[in-house]
C-alpha positions as CSV (number, residue, x, y, z in Angstrom):
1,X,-9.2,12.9,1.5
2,X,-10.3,14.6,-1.7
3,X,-6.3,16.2,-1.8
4,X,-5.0,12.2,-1.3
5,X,-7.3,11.4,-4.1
6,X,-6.1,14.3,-6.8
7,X,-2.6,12.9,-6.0
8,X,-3.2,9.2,-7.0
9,X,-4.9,10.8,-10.3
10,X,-1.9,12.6,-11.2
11,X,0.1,9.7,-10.0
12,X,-1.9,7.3,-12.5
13,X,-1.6,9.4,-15.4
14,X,2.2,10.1,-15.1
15,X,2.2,6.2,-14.7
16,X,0.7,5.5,-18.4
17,X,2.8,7.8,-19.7
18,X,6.2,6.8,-18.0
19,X,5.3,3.2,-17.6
20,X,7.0,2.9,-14.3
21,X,6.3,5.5,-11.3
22,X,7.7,6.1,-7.4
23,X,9.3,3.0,-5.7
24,X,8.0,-0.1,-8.3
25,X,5.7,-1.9,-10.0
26,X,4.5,-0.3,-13.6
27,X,1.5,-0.8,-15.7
28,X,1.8,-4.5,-16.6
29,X,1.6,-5.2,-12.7
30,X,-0.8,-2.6,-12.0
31,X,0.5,-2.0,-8.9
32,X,3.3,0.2,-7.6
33,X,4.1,-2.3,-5.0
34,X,8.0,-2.5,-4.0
35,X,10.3,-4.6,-5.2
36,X,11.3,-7.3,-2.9
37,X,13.3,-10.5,-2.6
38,X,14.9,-12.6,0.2
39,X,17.7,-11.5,1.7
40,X,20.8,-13.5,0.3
41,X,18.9,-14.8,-2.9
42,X,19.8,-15.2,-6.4
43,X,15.7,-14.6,-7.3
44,X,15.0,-11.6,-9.0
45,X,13.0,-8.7,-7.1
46,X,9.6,-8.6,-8.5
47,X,6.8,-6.0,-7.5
48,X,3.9,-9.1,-7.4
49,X,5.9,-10.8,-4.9
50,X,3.8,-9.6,-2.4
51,X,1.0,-11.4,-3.7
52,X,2.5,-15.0,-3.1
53,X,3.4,-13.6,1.0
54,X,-0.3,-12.7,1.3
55,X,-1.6,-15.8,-0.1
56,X,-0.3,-17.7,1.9
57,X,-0.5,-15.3,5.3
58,X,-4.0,-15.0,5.1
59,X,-4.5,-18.6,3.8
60,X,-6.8,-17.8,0.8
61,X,-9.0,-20.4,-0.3
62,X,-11.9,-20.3,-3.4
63,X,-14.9,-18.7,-3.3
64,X,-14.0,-16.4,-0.4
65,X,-14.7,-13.0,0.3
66,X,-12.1,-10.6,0.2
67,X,-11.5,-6.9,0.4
68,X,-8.6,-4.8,-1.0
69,X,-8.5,-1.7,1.5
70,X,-6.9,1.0,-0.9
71,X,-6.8,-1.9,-4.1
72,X,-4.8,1.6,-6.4
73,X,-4.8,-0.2,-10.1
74,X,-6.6,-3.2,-9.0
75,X,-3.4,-5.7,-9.3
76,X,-4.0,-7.3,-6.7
77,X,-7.2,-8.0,-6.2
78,X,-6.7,-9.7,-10.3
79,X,-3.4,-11.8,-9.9
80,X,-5.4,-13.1,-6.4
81,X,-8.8,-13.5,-7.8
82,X,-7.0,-15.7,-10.5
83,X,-4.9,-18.0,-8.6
84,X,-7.4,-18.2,-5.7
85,X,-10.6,-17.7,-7.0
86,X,-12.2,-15.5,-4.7
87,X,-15.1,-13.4,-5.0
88,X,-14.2,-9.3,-3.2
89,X,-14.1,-6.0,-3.6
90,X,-11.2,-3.1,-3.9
91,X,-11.9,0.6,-3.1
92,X,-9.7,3.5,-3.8
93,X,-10.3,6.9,-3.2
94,X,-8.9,7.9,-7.0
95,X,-11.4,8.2,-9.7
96,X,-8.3,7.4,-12.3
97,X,-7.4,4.3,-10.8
98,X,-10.5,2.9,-10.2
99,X,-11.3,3.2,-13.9
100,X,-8.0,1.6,-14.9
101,X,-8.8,-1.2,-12.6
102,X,-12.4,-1.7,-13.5
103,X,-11.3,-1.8,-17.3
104,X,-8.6,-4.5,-16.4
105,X,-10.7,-6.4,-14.5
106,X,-13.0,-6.6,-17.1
107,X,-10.4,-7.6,-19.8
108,X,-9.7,-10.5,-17.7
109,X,-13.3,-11.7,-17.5
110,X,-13.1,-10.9,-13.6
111,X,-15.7,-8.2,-13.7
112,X,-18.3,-10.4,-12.3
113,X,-16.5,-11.6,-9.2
114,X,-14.6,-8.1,-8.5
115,X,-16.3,-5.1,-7.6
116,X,-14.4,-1.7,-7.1
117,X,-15.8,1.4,-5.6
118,X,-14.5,4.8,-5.8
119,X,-15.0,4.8,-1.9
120,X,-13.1,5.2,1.7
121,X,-12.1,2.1,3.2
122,X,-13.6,3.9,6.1
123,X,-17.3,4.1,4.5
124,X,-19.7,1.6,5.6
125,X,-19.6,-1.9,3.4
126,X,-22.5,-4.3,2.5
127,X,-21.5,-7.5,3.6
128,X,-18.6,-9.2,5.7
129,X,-15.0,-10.7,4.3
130,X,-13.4,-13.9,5.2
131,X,-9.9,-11.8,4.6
132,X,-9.0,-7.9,4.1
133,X,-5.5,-6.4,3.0
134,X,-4.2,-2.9,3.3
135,X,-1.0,-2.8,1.2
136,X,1.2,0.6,2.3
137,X,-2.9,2.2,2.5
138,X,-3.1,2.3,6.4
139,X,-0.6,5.0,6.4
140,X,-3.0,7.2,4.4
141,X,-5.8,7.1,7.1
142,X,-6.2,10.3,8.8
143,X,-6.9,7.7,12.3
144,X,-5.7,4.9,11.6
145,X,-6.8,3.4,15.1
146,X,-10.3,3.9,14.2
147,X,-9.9,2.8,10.9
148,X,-8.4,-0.7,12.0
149,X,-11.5,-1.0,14.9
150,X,-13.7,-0.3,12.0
151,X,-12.2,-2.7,9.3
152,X,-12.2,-5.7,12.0
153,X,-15.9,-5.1,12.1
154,X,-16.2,-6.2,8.6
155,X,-14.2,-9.5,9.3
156,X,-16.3,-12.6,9.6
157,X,-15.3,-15.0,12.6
158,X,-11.9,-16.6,12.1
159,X,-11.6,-13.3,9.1
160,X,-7.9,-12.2,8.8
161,X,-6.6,-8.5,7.5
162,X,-2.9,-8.3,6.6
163,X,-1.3,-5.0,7.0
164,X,1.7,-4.5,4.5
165,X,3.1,-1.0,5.4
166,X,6.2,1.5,6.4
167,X,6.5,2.3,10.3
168,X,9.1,4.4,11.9
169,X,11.2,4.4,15.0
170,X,12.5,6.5,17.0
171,X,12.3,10.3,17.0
172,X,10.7,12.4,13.8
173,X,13.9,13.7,11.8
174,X,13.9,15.6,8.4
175,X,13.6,12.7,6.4
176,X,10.4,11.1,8.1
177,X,9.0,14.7,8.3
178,X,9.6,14.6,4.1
179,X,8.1,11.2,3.8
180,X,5.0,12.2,6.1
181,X,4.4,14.9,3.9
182,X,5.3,14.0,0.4
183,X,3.2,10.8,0.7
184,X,0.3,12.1,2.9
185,X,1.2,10.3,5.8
186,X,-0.4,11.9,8.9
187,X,0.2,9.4,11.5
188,X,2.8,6.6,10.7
189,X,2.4,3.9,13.4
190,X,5.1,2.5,14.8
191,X,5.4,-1.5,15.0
192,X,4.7,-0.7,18.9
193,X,1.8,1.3,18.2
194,X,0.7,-1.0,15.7
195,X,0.1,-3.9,17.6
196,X,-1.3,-1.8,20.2
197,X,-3.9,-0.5,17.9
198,X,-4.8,-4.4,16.1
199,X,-5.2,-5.5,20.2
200,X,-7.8,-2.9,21.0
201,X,-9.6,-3.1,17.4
202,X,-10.4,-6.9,18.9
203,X,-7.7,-8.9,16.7
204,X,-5.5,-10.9,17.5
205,X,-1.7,-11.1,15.6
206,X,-0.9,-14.5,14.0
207,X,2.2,-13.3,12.6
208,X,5.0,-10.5,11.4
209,X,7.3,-10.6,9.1
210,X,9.2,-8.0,8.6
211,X,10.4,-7.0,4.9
212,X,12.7,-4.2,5.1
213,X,15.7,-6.2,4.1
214,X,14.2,-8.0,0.9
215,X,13.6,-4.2,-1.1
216,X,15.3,-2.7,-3.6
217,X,16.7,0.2,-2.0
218,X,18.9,3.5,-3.6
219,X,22.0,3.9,-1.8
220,X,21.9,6.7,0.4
221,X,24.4,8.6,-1.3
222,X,21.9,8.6,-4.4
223,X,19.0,9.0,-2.4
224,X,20.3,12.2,-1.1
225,X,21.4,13.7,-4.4
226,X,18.1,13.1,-5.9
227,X,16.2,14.7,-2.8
228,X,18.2,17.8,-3.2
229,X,17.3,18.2,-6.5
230,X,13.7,17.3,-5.6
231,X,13.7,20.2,-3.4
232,X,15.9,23.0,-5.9
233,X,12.8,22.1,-8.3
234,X,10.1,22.0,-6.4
235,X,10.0,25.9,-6.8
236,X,9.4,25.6,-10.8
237,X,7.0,22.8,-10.7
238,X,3.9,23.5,-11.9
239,X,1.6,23.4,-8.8
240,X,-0.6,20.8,-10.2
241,X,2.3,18.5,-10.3
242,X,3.6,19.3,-7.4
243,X,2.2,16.5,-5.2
244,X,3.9,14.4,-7.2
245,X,7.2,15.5,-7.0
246,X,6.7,15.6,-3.3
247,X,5.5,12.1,-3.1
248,X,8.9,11.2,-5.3
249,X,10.9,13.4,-2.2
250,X,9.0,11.4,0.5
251,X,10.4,8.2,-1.1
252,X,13.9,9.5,-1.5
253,X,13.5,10.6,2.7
254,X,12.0,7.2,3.5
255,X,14.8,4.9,1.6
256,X,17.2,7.4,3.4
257,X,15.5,6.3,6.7
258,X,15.5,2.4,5.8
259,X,19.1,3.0,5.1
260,X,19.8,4.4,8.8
261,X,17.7,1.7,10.3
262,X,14.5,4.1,11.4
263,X,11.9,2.2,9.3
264,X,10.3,-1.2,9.2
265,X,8.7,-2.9,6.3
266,X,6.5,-5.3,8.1
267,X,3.6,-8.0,6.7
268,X,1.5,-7.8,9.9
269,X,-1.6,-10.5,10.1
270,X,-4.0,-10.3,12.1
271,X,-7.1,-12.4,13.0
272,X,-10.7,-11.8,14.3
C-alpha cells in the first residue's frame, strides 16, 4: 500500500499548487469528490454534494460515531461533523493528506471530536461506529471482500456503511485496463459482485442509487485526445511524477467507459 500512499502525496502537493486536481473538488472543499447534479437540473454541479446524499442515506444524527474509510483531505468528515455533530475518525494511508486534514480540522475547532490516523482502513480500530463511508476508497483495497467483512465488524447493531464508488461491466477493454492501473485499482467490483460481497460480509442493502448520470463528464472526443497525449508524455515524465500522470490517464479511460455505458457510479448502503 506504501506505492498507493506516495501517489496521494504527490497528488496533495500538485493539489496546493494547482488548486484543483483529477476529476473535482480543490482545496476549499478538501476533497476531490466528483462533481454531480441531477439529471435534468438547472442546480450547479458541486463536489460537496455528496455530503447532503450520505447524510441523509445513512441517516446521521448528533453525537454519533462515525468513520471515514480513506477520509483523503479530511472534507468530509468537517462539512459532516459540522452539520451533524458527530464524534469519528478518518484514516488515510498518505502522510500529506492526513496533515492537511488534521491542520483543517483544527482550524475549525473540530480537532477534539475528529481524530485522523495515517492508517489502513484494514488495521484493527478501537471502538465501534454507528455509520462508516468509503467514498471511491473500496476500489483501492487490494481484497476488497475481506475488507467489507472486516469493516461490518466495526458497525454497531443497526450501524450502516455507504459505499460511494466506480464499478464496471462487462468485459475488461483498454480503457478499464488504464483506469485499473492509473488509479491503483486491483479489483474493481462489479454492482453484481458488489452486493454479493455486502451479503456475505453480514449486511444487509437498504438502498442504491446510482450516480453515473448526475457527473460532469468530458466528451469522449476530448477524453480521448487528452489520453493520447497522456500516453506520448508519459515517456518524459519524470518518474516521480509519473503516478500522477497515470492516475490523470486512468480518469480520461474511465469517463471514456461512463461514456460507452461500462461503468456505474453507485451510492450503495448497507446495514448491519
Amino acid at each position: 500500500m506504501s506505492e498507493l500512499g506516495d501517489y496521494y502525496d504527490r497528488l496533495a502537493r500538485l493539489l496546493r499548487l494547482t488548486r484543483r486536481v483529477g476529476h473535482g473538488g480543490g482545496v476549499e472543499h478538501l476533497t476531490v469528490h466528483r462533481f454531480l447534479a441531477p439529471p435534468g437540473s438547472a442546480e450547479p454541479a458541486r463536489p460537496d454534494r455528496i455530503h447532503d446524499l450520505l447524510a441523509d442515506a445513512l441517516m446521521l444524527q448528533p453525537g454519533q460515531h462515525v468513520l471515514d474509510a480513506g477520509c483523503g483531505l479530511g472534507g468530509t468528515l468537517r462539512d459532516l461533523a459540522r452539520r451533524q455533530s458527530i464524534t469519528g475518525e478518518g484514516r488515510t494511508i498518505s502522510a500529506s493528506q492526513a496533515a492537511t486534514a488534521r491542520a483543517a480540522l483544527a482550524e475549525a475547532n473540530l480537532a477534539g471530536r475528529i481524530l485522523i490516523q495515517q492508517a489502513s482502513y484494514d488495521a484493527p480500530y478501537d471502538q465501534a461506529f454507528d455509520a462508516i463511508w468509503m467514498i471511491e476508497s473500496l476500489a483501492h483495497s487490494p481484497d476488497p471482500v475481506a475488507t467489507l467483512a472486516h469493516l461490518a465488524r466495526q458497525l454497531r447493531p443497526g450501524g450502516r456503511i455507504a459505499i460511494v464508488d466506480d464499478h464496471p461491466e462487462g468485459a475488461e477493454d483498454a480503457d478499464l485496463a488504464w483506469f485499473r492501473r492509473g488509479w491503483q485499482v486491483p479489483h474493481p467490483l462489479s454492482p453484481a459482485a458488489l452486493a454479493t460481497a455486502v451479503t456475505a460480509a453480514g449486511l444487509r442493502i437498504t438502498s442504491q442509487q446510482d450516480l453515473s448520470a448526475w457527473q460532469r463528464l468530458k466528451s469522449p472526443l476530448r477524453a480521448g485526445v487528452l489520453l493520447s497525449l497522456c500516453r506520448l508524455a508519459r515517456p518524459v515524465t519524470p518518474a516521480s511524477w509519473r503516478s500522477v500522470l497515470d492516475g490523470y490517464a486512468g480518469g480520461l479511460a474511465l469517463e471514456r467507459r461512463y461514456g460507452r455505458d461500462r461503468m456505474r457510479y453507485l451510492l450503495t448502503v448497507a446495514e448491519r
